[in-house]
N, C-alpha and C positions, 0 to 999 in steps of 0.2 A: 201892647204885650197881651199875649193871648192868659187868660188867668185859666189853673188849673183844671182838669177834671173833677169835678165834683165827688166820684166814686159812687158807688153801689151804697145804698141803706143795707146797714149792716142787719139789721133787723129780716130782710128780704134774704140774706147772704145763711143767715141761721134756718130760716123758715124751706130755703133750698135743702141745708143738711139734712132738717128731720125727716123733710117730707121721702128724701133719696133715699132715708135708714127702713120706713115705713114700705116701700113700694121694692124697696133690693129683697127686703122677706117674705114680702108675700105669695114669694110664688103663682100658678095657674091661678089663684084667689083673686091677683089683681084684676079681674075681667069684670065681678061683678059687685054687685051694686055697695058691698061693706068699703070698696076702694072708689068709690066717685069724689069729685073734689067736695063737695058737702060733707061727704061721708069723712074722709080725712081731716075735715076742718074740724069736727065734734072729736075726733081722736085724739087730735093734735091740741085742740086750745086756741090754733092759728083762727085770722080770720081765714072767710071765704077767698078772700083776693088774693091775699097770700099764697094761699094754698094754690090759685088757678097758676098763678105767675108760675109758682116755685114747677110745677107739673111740667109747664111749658119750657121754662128754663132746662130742665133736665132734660125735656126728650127731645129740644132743639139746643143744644148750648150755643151756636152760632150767633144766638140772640141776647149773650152774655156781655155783647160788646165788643170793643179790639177789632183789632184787622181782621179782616175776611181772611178765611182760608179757602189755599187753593185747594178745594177739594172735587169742586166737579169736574176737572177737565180730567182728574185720573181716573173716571170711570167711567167712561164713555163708552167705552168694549163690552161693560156688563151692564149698562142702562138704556143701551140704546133701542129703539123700539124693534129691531131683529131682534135682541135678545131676549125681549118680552122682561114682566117683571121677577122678581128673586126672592129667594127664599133662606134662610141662613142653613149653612149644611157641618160649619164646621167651630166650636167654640171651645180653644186651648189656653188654658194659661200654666204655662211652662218658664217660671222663674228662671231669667229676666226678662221674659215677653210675654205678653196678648196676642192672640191670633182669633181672628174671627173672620170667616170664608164665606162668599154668597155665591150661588149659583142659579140659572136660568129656573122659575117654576118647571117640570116636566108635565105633571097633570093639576091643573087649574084643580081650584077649592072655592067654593061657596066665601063671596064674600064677607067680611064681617069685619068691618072695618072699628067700628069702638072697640070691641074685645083687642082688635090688632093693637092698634096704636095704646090703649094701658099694658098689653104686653111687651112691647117696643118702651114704652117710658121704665118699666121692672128692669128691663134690659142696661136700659143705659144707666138708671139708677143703682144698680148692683157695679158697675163700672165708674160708678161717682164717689161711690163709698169705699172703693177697695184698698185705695190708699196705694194704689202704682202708679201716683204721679209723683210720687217721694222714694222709687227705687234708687238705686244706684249699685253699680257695679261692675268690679274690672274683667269682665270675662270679655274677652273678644267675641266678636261675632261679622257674620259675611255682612259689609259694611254698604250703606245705599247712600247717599249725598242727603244730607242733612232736612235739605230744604223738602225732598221729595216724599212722597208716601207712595207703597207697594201701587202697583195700576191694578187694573182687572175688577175683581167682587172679592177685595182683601183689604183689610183692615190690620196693623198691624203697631206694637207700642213694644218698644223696644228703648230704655234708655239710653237719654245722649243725641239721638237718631233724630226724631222728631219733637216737636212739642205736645206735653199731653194735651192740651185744648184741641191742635191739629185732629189728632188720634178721634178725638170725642167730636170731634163736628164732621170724621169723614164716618164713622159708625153712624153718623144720625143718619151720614146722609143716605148711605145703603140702606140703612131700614126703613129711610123712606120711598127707596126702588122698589120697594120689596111689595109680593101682593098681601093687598089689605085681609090675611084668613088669617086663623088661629094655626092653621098649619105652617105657616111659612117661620112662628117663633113657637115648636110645640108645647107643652108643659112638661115635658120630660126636663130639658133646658134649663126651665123655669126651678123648678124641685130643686135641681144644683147646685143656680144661683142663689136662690134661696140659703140651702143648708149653707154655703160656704163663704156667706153675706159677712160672718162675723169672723173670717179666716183669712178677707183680705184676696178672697176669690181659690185660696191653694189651693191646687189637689183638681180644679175644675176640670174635665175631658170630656166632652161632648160633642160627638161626629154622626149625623143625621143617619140612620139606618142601622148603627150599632146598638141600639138599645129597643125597648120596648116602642110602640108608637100609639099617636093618643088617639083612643078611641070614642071618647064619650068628654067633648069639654064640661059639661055637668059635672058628673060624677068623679072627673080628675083634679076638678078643682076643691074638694072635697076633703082629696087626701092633708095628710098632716104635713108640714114643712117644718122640722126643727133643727136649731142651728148646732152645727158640732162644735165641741172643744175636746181638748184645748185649743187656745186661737193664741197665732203666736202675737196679738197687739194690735192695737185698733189705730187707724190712721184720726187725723182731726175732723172728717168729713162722717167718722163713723163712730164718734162720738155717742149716739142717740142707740148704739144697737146695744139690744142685752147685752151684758157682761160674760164671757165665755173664757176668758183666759184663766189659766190654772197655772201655780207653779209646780214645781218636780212632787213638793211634798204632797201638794191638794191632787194632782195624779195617781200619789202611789195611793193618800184616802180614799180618792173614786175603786180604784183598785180594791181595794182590799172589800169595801162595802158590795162590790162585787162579788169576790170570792168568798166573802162570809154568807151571800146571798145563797150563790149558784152550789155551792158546796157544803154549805150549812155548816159552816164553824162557828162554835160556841165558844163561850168567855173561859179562859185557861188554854185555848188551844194556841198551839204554837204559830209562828210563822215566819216560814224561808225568806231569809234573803236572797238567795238563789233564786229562789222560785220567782220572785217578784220582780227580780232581775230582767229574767228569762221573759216575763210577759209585759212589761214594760219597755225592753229592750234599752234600759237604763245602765248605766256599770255599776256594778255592786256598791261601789263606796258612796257612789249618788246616792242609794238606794240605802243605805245604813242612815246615812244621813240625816235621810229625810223622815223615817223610820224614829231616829232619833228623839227628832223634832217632835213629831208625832207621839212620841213617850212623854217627853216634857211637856206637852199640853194635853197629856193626862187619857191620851185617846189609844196606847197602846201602856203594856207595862214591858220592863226589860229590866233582865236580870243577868248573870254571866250563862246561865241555860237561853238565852236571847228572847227575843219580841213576841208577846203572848197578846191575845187577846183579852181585854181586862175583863175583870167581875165586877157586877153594876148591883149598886142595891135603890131601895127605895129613895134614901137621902140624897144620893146622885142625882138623881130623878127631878125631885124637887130645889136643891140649889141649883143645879143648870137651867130650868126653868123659871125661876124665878128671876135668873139673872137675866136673862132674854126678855122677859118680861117687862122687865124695868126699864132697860136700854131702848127698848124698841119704844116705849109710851114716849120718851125722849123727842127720839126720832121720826115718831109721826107727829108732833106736835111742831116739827120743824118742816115736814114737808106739808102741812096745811098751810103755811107762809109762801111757797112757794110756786114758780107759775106755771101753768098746766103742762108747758112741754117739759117739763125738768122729770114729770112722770110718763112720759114718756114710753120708757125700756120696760116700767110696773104695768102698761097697760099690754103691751107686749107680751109681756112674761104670763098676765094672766091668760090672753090670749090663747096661751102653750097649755097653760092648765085645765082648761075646759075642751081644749083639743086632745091631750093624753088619758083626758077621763073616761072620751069616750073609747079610745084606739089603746090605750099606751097598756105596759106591764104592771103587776100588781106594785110595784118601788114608786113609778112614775109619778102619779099623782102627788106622793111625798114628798119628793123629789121635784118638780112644779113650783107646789104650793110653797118648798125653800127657796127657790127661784125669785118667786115673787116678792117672799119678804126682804131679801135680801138686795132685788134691786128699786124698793125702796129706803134700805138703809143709804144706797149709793144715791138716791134724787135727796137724801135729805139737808145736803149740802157741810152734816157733820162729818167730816175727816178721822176725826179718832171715836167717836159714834161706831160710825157706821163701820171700821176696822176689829172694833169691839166684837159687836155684832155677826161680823164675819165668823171672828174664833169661834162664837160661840154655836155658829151655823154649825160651824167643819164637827163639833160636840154632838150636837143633838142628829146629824145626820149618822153618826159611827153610835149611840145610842138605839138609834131604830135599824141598824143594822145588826149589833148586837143581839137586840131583843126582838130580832125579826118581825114588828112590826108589816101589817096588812095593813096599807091607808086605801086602798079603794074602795071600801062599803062607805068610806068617810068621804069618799070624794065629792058627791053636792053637796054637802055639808063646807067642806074646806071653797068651795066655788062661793057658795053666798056667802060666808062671812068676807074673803077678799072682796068681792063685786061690792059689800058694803063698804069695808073698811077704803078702798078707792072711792065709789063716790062719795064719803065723807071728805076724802083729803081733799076732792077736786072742787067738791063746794065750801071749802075754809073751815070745817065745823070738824075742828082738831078733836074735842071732848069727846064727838060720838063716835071717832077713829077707835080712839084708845075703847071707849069701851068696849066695842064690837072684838080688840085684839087683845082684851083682859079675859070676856066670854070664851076666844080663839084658845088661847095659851090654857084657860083653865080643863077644857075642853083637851085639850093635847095630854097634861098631865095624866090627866083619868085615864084618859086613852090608854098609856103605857102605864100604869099603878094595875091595872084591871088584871093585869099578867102576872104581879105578885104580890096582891091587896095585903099580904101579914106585913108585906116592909113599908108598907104605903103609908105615912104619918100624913092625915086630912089636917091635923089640926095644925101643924107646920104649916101645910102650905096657905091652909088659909090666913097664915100669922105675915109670911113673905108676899104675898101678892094682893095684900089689901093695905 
C-alpha cells in the first residue's frame, strides 16, 4: 500500500503568502535591490531559503507539485520561434474573469533579464493574493470545455471553466515566452497591481498603448504605490496586505474628514445627509445610519436641527489621548511576543509613510502615521485591544480634522519615532516600545493643545499618562 503524501510544510505554504503580499505591492520598486531575496528575508523575519523557495514557487507554481498541466501544447501559435518572443498587451479583470493577452514583441528592447523576471514574479504574485481562486458565480458565459484553456498568447480564469492552478501555470508559462525587457511587463501595469493588491485585483484595466509609457525605469520606480479602499475583503492568501477595508460608517468618516478638509468646516456646522448621499452614492437611510453611529461615538452631535460637527475642547483632547495611550502600551507589549512576519502589514504601512512624506498632501502623513499604529494594533494578536484601539483611531482622526491640524512639518519626526518604536518590537524590547509611544502620544497632545493652550490642562495630562 502506497502510504500518503506527505504534504507541503506548512511553514513554506505561510512563508509563500507573505512573501506574494510583499512583491503584489511593490509595484516597478520590485526591480531593485530593496526586493532581492536577502532583502525580503530582513523584511520579512523568513529565512533566506524560505524566501528563495517562496519567490520560485510563485513565479513558477508548476513546481507546486500535482499533475502537470497541459499548458504548452495551447501555445504553440504565440511561442513558436516565427512568432519571436511576447510581451503582455492586455491585463482585464472583469468580475467574473481574468484576462491576460500576449502578443508578438514588434520592436525588440534591450535585455534585462533580472528586472524582467522580479517583474514577472509581482505579476504573478498580485494574482496569488487576489483571492479569484474562491469566486463563484451563476452568470452564464460562452462556455469552452472544462479541460481546455483559451489557445494563442491568452490566459484566461473564468470560474467553473478551468482550475485555478491551470490558469497560474499557463500565465507562468507566457511570461516565460515573453522577452526578457522591462518593456515587455511595463510599470504602468505594475502601479495597478500594486494599488488594487488589497482590492482583490477590482477595477484593474490595462491595454498596452492606452496609457502613459515608461520612460525612465529609474525614475518610475520611484513613484508612490498606495493601496486604495475601501477593499471589498481580503482573500486567505492576502492576509499579510495592510488593512484597507472600511465599513459604510468609516466611508462616510473618510468623507466627512474630507469635506471638513477641502471646505473648511468648523465645529457647529451642519451637515447634509443629502449631500453626503450624493458623494457617496450611498441611500440616504445608509447614510443616517451611519451618521448616527457616528453620533454615538461622540464623533458627530445630533439634534432634531440634524448632524453638526462637534465642539472640542481641551479635556476631549486629553481623555482621548490618554485613552490611546494606555491601550496601545498594551498592545505593543503583545506585539514584542510575537514573530516578525505578524508585523509584517506595520513594516508596510511605514513604508507608505516615509513615502507620503515625501509626495503626499498636507493630511497624508497623519493619516500614514494612523495607519501604522493601527496595523499594529491588528499584529498584536489582541481582538478586543486592538477593536479598542480602532474606535479610538476613527476619534483622533475626526479630532485633527476638526482642528485642522498640519502633520507635515511633524513628518520626520512621526518617521523616527515609528522606525524606533518597530525596531524595538522586532528585537523583543517591548519597554523601549512603549516608551518611544509614551514620548509619541505626549508629543501628539501638545501638538493639538498649542491651538488652544487656555483649555490645555498640563497638569491633567501629566496625571493620566504617567
Amino acid at each position: 500500500m502506497t502510504p500518503p503524501p506527505r504534504g507541503r510544510p506548512r511553514m513554506q505554504e505561510t512563508a509563500d503568502d507573505i512573501v506574494a503580499s510583499v512583491l503584489a505591492t511593490a509595484g516597478p520598486r520590485v526591480g531593485t535591490p530593496a526586493y532581492s531575496t536577502r532583502s525580503l528575508a530582513e523584511l520579512t523575519g523568513l529565512s533566506q531559503s524560505l524566501t528563495s523557495r517562496a519567490v520560485a514557487r510563485i513565479r513558477h507554481p508548476a513546481t507546486l507539485g500535482g499533475p502537470a498541466e497541459p499548458v504548452a501544447d495551447c501555445v504553440h501559435d504565440a511561442t513558436s520561434p516565427e512568432a519571436g518572443p511576447l510581451q503582455l498587451v492586455e491585463f482585464l479583470v472583469e468580475f467574473p474573469q481574468i484576462r491576460l493577452r500576449f502578443a508578438p514583441v514588434e520592436t525588440p528592447s534591450a535585455a534585462r533579464r533580472r528586472l524582467f523576471e522580479r517583474r514577472a514574479a509581482a505579476v504573478m504574485a498580485a494574482l496569488w493574493v487576489s483571492g479569484a481562486a474562491a469566486w463563484t458565480t451563476e452568470r452564464t458565459t460562452e462556455s469552452q470545455p472544462a479541460s481546455e484553456m483559451p489557445c494563442g498568447g491568452v490566459a484566461r480564469w473564468v470560474p467553473g471553466q478551468v482550475p485555478w492552478e491551470s490558469f497560474l501555470a499557463r500565465v507562468a508559462h507566457l511570461l516565460s515566452a515573453c522577452e526578457p525587457s522591462s518593456s515587455a511587463l511595463p510599470a504602468e501595469l505594475l502601479h495597478q497591481l500594486a494599488a488594487r493588491a488589497g482590492r482583490g485585483l477590482h477595477g484593474v484595466r490595462w491595454v498596452r498603448g492606452e496609457g502613459s509609457t515608461e520612460t525612465s525605469v529609474t525614475s518610475d520606480s520611484n513613484r508612490l504605490t498606495v493601496a486604495e479602499f475601501p477593499s471589498p475583503g481580503r482573500s486567505e492568501r492576502s492576509r499579510w496586505l495592510p488593512r484597507v477595508e472600511l465599513s459604510a460608517t468609516e466611508q462616510i468618516a473618510v468623507a466627512l474628514r474630507k469635506e471638513m478638509t477641502d471646505s473648511g468646516f468648523t465645529p457647529g456646522d451642519r451637515i447634509s445627509v443629502s449631500a453626503m448621499s450624493q458623494r457617496l452614492g450611498l441611500d440616504p437611510a445608509t447614510i443616517r445610519t451611519g451618521m448616527r453611529q457616528l453620533a454615538d461615538d461622540g464623533l458627530l452631535t445630533f439634534s432634531e436641527r440634524g448632524f453638526r460637527i462637534p465642539q472640542l475642547t481641551g479635556a476631549d483632547v486629553i481623555d482621548l489621548y490618554a485613552s490611546r495611550l494606555h491601550v496601545g502600551m498594551v498592545i505593543l507589549r503583545a506585539c514584542a511576543g510575537q514573530p516578525k512576519h505578524r508585523l509584517l502589514p506595520a513594516r508596510l504601512a511605514l513604508g507608505a509613510l516615509e513615502a507620503v512624506a515625501r509626495q503626499g498632501t498636507r493630511m497624508d502623513a497623519g493619516e500614514a502615521d494612523l495607519r501604522f499604529q493601527q496595523e499594529l494594533a491588528e499584529a498584536s494578536g489582541l481582538t478586543q485591544s486592538a477593536r479598542s484601539f480602532h474606535a479610538l483611531t476613527l476619534r483622533v482622526r475626526m479630532f485633527i480634522s476638526v482642528l485642522q491640524l498640519d502633520y507635515s512639518p511633524a513628518a520626520e519626526r512621526l518617521i523616527s519615532d515609528d522606525r524606533r518604536i518597530l525596531a524595538a518590537l522586532l528585537a523583543g524590547r517591548a519597554q523601549e516600545a512603549v516608551r518611544v509611544w509614551r514620548l509619541k502620544q505626549d508629543n501628539a497632545v501638545r501638538h493639538m493643545s498649542a491651538l488652544a493652550p487656555e483649555a490645555f490642562d498640563a497638569a491633567q495630562w501629566d496625571r493620566l499618562s504617567h
